[in-house]
C-alpha positions in Angstrom: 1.1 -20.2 -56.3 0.2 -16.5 -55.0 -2.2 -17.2 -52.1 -5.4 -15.7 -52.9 -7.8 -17.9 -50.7 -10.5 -16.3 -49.6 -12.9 -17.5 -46.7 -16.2 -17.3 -47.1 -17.0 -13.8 -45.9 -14.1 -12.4 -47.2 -15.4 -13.7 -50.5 -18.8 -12.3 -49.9 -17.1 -8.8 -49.4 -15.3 -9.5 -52.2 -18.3 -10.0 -54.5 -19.9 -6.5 -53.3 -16.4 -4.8 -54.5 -16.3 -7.1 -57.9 -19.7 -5.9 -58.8 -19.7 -2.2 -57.5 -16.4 -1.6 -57.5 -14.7 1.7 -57.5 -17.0 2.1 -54.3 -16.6 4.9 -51.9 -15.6 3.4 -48.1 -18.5 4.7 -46.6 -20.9 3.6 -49.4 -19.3 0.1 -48.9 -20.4 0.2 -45.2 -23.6 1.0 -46.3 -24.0 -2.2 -48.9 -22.0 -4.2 -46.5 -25.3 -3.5 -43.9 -27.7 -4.0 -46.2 -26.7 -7.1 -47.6 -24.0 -8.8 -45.1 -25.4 -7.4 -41.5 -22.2 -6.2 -40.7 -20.9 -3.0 -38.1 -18.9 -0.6 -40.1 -15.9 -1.8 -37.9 -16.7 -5.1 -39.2 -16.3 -3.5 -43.0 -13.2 -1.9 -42.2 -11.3 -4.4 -40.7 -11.8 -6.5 -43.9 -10.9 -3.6 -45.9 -7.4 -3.5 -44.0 -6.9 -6.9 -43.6 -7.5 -7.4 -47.1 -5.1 -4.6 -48.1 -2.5 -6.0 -45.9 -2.6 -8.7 -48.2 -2.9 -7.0 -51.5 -6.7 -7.9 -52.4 -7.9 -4.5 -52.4 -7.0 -1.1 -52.6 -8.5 1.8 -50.1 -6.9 5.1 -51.4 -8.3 8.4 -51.1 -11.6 5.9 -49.5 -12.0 4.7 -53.0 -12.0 0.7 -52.6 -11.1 -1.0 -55.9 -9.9 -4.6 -56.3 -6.5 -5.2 -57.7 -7.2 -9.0 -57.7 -9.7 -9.9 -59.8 -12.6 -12.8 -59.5 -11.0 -14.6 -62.0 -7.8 -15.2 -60.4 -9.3 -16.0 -57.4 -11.7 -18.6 -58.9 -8.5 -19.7 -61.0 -6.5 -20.0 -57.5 -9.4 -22.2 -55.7 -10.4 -24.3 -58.0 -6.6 -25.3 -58.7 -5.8 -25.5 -55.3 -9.0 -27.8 -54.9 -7.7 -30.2 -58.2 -4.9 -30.4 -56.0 -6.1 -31.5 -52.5 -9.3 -33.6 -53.4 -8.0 -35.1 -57.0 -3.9 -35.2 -56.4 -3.8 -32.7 -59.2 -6.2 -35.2 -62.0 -8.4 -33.3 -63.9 -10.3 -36.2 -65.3 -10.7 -37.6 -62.0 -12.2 -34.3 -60.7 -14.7 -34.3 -64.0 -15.6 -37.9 -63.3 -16.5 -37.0 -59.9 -18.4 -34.0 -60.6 -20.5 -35.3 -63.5 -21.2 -38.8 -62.0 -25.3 -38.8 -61.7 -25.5 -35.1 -63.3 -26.8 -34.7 -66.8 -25.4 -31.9 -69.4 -27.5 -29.8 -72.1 -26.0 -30.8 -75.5 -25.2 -26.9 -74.6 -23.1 -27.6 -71.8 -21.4 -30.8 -73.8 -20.5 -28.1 -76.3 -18.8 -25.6 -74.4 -16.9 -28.2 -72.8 -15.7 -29.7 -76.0 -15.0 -26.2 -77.1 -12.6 -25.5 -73.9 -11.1 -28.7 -74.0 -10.1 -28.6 -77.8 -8.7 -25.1 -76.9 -6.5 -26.1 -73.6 -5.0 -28.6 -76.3 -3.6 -26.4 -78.4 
C-alpha cells in the first residue's frame, strides 16, 4: 500500500490545496495565515516535506496536488479496517452504527454501494 498518511496538519494543509488548488506559493502562505496561524516558514516546510514525498507539486511556485483526497481517504480508512477491525468490514460497520440511526436516505446509499462492490 503506497503510504499516503497524513497527520493532522499536514491534512489541514492538504485541504487548503484540495480546494484552491493550482495556488500560487505565496498566496498559500497567505491562506495558510488566515486560516491555520502558521509563519511562512511553517508553509514552506510542508510544501517541501510534502514534495519529498510526492504529495504535492511546487513548480514554477504553482502548488498543485498530484495525490488526490480520494486516495488519501481510500488509504486511511483501509489502513484503519486494518488496525482496529483485522481487516472485517462488517465488524467495522457494526461498530460504527451501534447506537447511531440512518435516514432511510443513508440506508439507501448504502444498499446502493454495497450491491455495487458485489458485482
Amino acid at each position: 500500500m503506497e503510504e499516503l498518511k497524513l497527520f493532522d496538519a499536514e491534512y489541514k494543509f492538504m485541504d487548503i490545496i484540495w480546494e484552491l488548488e493550482p495556488i500560487n506559493s505565496t498566496e498559500l502562505t497567505r491562506v495558510c495565515m488566515q486560516r491555520l496561524g502558521w509563519k511562512k516558514s511553517t508553509t514552506y516546510t510542508m510544501i517541501r516535506k510534502l514534495s519529498e514525498r510526492g504529495i504535492v507539486q511546487n513548480r514554477n511556485a504553482t502548488v498543485t496536488a498530484p495525490v488526490k483526497r480520494e486516495q488519501v481517504q481510500k488509504y486511511e480508512s483501509e489502513a484503519l479496517l486494518e488496525k482496529a477491525f483485522d481487516g472485517s468490514l462488517p465488524a467495522f460497520l457494526a461498530a460504527f452504527l451501534q447506537d447511531k440511526k440512518l435516514s432511510k436516505q443513508e440506508a439507501r446509499e448504502i444498499e446502493r454501494m454495497i450491491e455495487e462492490a458485489a458485482k
